[in-house]
N, C-alpha and C positions, 0 to 999 in steps of 0.2 A: 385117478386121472387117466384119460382116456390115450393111447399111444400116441395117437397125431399132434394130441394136444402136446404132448413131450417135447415131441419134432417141433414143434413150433416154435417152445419157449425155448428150446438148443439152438434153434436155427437164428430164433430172437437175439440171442444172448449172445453165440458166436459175434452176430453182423455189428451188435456194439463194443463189444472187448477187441474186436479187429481194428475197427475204427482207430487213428490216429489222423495229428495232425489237422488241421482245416478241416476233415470230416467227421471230429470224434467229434464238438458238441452240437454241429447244425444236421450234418445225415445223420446222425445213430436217431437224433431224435424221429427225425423222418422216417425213418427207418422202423423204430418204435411204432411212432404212429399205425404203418402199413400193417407192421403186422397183428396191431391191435384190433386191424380193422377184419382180420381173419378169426379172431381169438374166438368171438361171443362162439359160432357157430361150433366150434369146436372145444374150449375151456369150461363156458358159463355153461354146458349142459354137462359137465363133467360127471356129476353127480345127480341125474336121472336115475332113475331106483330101476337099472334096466340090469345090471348085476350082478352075481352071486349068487347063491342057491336061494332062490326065488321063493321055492315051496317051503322055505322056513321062515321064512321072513314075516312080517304083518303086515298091513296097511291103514294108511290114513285117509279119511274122505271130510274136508274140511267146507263149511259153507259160510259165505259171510255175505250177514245180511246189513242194513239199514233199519236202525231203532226207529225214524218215523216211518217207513214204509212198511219194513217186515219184507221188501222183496231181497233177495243176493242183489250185491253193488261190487263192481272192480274195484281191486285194492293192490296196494302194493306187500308183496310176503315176505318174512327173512326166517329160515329153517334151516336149525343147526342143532349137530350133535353135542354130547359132553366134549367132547374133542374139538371144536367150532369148523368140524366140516358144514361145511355147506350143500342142502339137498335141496332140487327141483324137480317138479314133476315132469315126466316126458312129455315134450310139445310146447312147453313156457316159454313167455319171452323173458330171458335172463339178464341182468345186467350185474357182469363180473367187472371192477374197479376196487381190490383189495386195498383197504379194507369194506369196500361196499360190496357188499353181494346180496341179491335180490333176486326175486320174480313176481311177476305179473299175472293174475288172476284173474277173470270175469265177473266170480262171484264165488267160485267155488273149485278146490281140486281133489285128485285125488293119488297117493303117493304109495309104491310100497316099499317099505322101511327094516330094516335088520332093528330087531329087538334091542333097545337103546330109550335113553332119556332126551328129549328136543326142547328143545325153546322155539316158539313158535309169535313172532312179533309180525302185527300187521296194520300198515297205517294207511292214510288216505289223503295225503297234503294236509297244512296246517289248522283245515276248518272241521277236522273230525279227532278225537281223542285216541290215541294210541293205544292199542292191547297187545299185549305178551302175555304169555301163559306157557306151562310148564306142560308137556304131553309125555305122558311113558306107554311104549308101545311095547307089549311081548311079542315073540315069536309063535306066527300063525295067528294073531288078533287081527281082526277086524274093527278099529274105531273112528268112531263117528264125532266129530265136534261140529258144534256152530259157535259162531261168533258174531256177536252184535256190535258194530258200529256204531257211534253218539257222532251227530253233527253240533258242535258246541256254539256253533255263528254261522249262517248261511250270508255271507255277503252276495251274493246274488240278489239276494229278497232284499238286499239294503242297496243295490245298484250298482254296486261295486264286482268287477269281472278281471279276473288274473293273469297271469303269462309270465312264461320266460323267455326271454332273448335271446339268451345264449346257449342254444342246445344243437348238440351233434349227433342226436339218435337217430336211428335210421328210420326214413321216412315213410317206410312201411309200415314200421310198428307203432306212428304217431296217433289214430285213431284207441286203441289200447291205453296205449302210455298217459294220452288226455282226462279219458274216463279213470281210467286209475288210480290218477293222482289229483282230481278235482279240480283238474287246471282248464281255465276257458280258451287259452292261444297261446299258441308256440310257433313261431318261424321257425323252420329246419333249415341250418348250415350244412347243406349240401355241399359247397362251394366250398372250400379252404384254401388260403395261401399261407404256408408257412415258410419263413424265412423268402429264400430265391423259390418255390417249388409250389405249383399249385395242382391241388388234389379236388379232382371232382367227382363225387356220386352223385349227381345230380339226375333226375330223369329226363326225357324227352317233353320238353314244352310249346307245341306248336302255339296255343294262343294265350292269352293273360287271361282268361276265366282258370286254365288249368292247373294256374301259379297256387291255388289255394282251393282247399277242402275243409267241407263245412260236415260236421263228422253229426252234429244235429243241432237244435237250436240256443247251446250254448258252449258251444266246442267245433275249433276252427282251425287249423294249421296250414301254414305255405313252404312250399318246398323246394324255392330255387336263390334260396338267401345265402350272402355271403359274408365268410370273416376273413379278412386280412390283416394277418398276425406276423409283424417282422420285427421282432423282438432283440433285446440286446443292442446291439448300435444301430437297431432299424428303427422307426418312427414310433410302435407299439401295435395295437389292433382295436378296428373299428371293426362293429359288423353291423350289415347293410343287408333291415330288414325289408319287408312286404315287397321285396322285388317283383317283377311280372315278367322277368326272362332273365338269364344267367347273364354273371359279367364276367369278362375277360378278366386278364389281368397282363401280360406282356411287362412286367418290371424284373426288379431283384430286391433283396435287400435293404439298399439303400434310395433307391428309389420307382416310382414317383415320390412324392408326397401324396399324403393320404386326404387331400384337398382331391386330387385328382379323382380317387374311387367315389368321394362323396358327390361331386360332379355328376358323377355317371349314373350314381343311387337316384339322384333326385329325378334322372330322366324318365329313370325306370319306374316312377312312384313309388321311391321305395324313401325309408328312413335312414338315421345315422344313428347309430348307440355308438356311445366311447364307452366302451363295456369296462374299462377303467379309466377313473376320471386324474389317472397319473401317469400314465405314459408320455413321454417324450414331448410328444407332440400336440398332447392336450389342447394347454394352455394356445396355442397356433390355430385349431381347430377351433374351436371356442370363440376365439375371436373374428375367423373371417366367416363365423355363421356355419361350419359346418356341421355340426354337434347336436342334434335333438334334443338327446336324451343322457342322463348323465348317470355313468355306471356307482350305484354306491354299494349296493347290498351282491358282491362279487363273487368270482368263484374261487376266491381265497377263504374263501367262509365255506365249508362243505358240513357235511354232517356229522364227521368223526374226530373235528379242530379246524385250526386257522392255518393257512401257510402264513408266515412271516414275512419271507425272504420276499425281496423286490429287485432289490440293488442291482444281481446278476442278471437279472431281468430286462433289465433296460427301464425300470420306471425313474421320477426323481426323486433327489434325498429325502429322505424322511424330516431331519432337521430337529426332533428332541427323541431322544431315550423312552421317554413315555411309549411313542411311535411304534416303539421294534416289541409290544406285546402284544398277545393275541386280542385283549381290548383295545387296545393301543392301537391299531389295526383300522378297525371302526371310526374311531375315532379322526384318527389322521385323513383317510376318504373323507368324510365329510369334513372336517375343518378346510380342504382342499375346492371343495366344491364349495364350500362358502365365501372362499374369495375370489370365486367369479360372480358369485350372487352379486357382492360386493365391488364388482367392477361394471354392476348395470344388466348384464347378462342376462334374461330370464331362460333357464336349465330346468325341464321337467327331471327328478330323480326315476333310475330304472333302475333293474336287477336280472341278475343269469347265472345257471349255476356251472355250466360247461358241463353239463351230463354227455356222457359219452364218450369224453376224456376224462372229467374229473371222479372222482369215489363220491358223486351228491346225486340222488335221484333225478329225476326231471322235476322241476319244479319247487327245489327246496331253495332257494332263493328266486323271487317273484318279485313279480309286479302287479299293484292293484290302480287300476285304472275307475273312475265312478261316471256312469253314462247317465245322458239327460237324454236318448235316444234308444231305441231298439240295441240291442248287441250285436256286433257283427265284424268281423276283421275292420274295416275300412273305421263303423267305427267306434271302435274302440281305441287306434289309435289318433284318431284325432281327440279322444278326450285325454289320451296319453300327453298327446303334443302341447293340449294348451293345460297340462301342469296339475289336473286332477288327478293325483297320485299318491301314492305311497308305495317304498320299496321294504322290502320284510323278508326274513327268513324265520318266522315263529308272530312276535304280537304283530297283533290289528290296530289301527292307531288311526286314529279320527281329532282331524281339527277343525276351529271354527275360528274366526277372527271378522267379529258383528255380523255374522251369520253368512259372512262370504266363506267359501271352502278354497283349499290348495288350488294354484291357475289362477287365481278370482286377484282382481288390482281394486283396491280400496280407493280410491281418489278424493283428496282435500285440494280445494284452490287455496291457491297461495295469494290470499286477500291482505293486505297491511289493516292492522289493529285485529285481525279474526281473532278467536282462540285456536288452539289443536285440537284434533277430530279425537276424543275418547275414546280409546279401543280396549276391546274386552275380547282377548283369545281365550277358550278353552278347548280342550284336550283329551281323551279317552283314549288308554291303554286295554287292552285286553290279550290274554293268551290263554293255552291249555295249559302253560307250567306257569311256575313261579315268577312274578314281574320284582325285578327291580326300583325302577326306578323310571320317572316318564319326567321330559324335559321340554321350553319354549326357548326357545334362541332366536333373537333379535340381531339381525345383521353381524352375527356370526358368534354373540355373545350368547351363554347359560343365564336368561332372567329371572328362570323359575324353574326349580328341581324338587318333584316331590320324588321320596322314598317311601316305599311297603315301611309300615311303621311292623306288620305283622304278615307271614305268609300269606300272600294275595295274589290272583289270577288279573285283577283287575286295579288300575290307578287311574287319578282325571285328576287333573290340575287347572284352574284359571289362572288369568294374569290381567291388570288392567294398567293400563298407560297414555299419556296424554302423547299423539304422534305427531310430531314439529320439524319431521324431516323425512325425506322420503329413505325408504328400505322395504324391509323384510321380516316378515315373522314366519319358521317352521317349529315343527314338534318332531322329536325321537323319546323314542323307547327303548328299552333294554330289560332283557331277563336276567336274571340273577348267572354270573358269568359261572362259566366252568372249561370243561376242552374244548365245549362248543359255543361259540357266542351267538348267540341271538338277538336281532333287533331291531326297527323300524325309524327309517326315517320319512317324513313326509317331503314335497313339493311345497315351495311358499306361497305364503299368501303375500302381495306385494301390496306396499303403502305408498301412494303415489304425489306428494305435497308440490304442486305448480308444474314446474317442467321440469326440476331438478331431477338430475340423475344417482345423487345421494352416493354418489363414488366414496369409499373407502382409499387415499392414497397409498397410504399403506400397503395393501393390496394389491393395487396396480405394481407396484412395486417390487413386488414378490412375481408377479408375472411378467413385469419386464426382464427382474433377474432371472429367472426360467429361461426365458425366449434368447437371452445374451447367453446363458450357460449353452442351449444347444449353438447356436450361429456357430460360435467358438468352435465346440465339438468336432461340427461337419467341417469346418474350416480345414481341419486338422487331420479329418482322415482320410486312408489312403485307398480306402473303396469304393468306389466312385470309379465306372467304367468311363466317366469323361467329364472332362472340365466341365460341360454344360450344364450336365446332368447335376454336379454338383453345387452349381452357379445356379439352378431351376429349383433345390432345396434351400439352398441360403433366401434366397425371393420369398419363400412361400414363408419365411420366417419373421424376413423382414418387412414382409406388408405387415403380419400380425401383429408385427413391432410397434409400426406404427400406429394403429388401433390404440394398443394401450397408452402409447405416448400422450395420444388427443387426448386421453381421456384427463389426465391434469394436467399441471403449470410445468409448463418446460423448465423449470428449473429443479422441477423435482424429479426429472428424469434424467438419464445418465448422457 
């Protein structure tokens, strides 16, 4: 480790073990933050082979190409000793988040190494097959590898283009990090507000052409997007993509309400991801329209396991045991977004993996959007918007429901003496590893679960059903679980029978009690710089209140 880098993490470490009081858990984080935003330039090049008596040393020159092409392809690297140091070549873009450590390639590098055993793993986002390989380098060798990449599914040639939401990586190295990782668009969160505090890298944006960069005809990123993250007894975090000029923020904590930033999103053409579809405030969002896109495949899910924890968080309760496991996890997200489905709601599913703060590459939780149009920021996400989707961290997962796709509304008139419209969903699972198990869920129920009967990459399931009511059918996947979960859920296909809104009361239910549990909350607390302020959060609750009240018999409401 290089000296400064020492100072750093001393300097790091003092500023949180000082901390007390009101400052130890909302600034040390901040604080954290800052100075993580110092580290890459000095930590993740730690181990540059720029060290040591050189002249005994070996070297490595690695090239990685594309099995259909045969040209070098950028990839993402992980190179480590018997000891799991971690090595990069001088000049890389590194991304240190222990336990992730990485670097970024073109196509090819070249390293030199102390005589040592390496593992040498290189992948390329989820639509190429992973390679590891064992390399031994002597002292004063010169060696040479290539490595060939398999693309296993080109969803591109199937019309289908990817993204992550939720990325912090620095916006200069977005061009890279794209090619890289096979990813088609990424907004960059320049912008952050954490807790009362907000942190901008943003760059200088005179006009909305320079809000986004088109790196070539399938790779796209914007750079003046924003998340506001007020976490714990703050509302939760939205982030507020495809903006076209930076937004302010002048709050704290406790408030605005995150109605307000979404307000200001929409002026700026921009979107709303609830990048978790359980914070706080969800359920309020959701209802008075301000929610696009609905966080399911999050960055609780990273590469190396799941975090669990919420509670401390500020999200809400979990409500069974099942819940608090790393499938559990999965699970509880989407059963949560099912009872908006189920309150009439149409929610396109998104994903994001928080690269940048979190240990997950860029792009290992995605979103796959399928264009009836040219590809292109603008639009990709309008095919986002109206529900052609899937979110994934590993399988690919394709539905159909009578040959409509995710987004798509089936419509039966509600004629007296008709029959019901026969529907036949089927389904297609695919991954590079081993699938579990692929699933149809009907207005929030499992109607159809096949399992790998045998080790399989691939599972499809149908289902047929007479529809005599209005809802919903989607499709999830899942890989056979371990520290890592992987798995895909789709966007629904909506069943639309007369005018009915096919409300689940139940449901609504569980969202009014949400929406009563916060009111109570803010009632009750004592942060709140003015009665107004606090009187202007209870509003923004109890409009949403109402929303769900309309939605059944006042007698089933509280």
């Amino acid at each position: 480790m290089r000296p400064q880098t020492s100072a750093i993490l001393r300097f790091t470490r003092g500023l949180i073990l000082g901390c007390s009081g009101v400052l130890c858990r909302h600034t040390a984080f901040g604080l954290l933050f800052l100075a993580f935003c110092l580290l890459p330039s000095a930590y993740c090049s730690a181990q540059e082979s720029i060290r040591g008596k050189a002249e005994t040393w070996g070297s490595l020159h690695v090239t990685i190409v594309d099995r259909a092409t045969g040209k070098p392809v950028p990839a993402r690297c992980y190179l480590t000793d018997s000891t799991e140091q971690f090595w990069s070549p001088v000049g890389a873009i590194n991304y240190v988040k222990p336990p992730e450590r990485n670097f970024i390639t073109s196509g090819e590098f070249k390293i030199a190494l102390p005589g040592r055993v390496y593992k040498l793993e290189i992948e390329r986002g989820p639509e190429y097959r992973a390679v590891t390989r064992e390399i031994e380098i002597h002292s004063g060798e010169s060696k040479e590898e290539t490595v060939v990449l398999e693309r296993w599914i080109d969803m591109n040639a199937r019309g289908w283009y990817s993204a992550d939401l939720h990325n912090h990586r620095d916006w200069r190295e977005m061009p890279q990090l794209l090619l890289a990782e096979d990813l088609n668009l990424a907004p960059t969160l320049t912008q952050w507000v954490w807790e009362n505090d907000y942190i901008s890298k943003a760059p200088p944006v005179q006009t909305k052409a320079m809000a986004f960069t088109q790196v070539d005809d399938t790779h796209v990123y914007s750079i003046v997007d924003t998340e506001i993250e007020r976490l714990r007894d703050g509302p939760g975090a939205v982030d507020l993509v495809g903006l076209t000029a930076p937004i302010s923020f002048g709050g704290y904590l406790l408030f605005p309400p995150n109605d307000t930033f979404a307000e200001r999103a929409r002026k700026l053409s921009g979107y709303i991801d609830a990048e978790k579809i359980t914070w706080r405030d969800a359920a309020a969002l959701v209802a008075l329209g301000d929610v696009d896109f609905a966080g399911i495949v999050h960055n609780h899910f990273n590469r190396h396991g799941v975090e669990t924890e919420t509670d401390p968080w500020g999200m809400i309760p979990k409500g069974k045991p099942e819940y608090e496991t790393p499938v559990g996890m999965a699970l509880w997200t989407m059963d949560v977004y099912y009872k908006f489905l189920n309150c009439g709601f149409k929610l396109a599913v998104s994903a994001g993996s928080a690269s940048g703060v979190k240990p997950s590459p860029l792009g290992f939780d995605r979103v796959y959007a399928h264009l009836s149009e040219k590809f292109g920021y603008r639009a990709w996400f309008r095919a986002l918007k109206a529900g052609h989707s899937f979110a994934t961290n590993g399988p690919m997962l394709f539905l159909t429901v009578n040959h409509h796709e995710p987004g798509d509304t089936v419509s039966i008139p509600a004629t007296a003496g008709k029959t019901a419209r026969h529907m036949k969903a089927h389904v297609e699972a695919s991954s590079a590893r081993e699938l579990d198990r692929v699933e149809i869920v009907w207005k929030g129920k499992v109607v159809r679960s096949v399992a790998a009967a045998e080790p399989s990459m691939s599972i499809s399931a149908d289902y047929e059903f007479d529809a005599s009511e209005t809802g919903w059918l989607a499709a999830r996947a899942f890989e056979k679980p371990g520290a890592v979960v992987r798995f895909a859920q789709t966007s629904p296909v909506y069943v639309q029978v007369g005018a009915s809104r096919g409300v689940v009361a139940e449901d609504v239910k569980f969202c009014l009690d949400w929406i009563d549990r916060e009111i109570q909350f803010y009632k009750n607390h004592q942060g709140f710089k003015t009665e107004s302020d606090r009187e202007a959060t209870l509003n923004f609750f109890r409009k949403a209140r109402g929303v769900y009240a309309g939605l059944i018999a006042p007698s089933t409401t509280k």
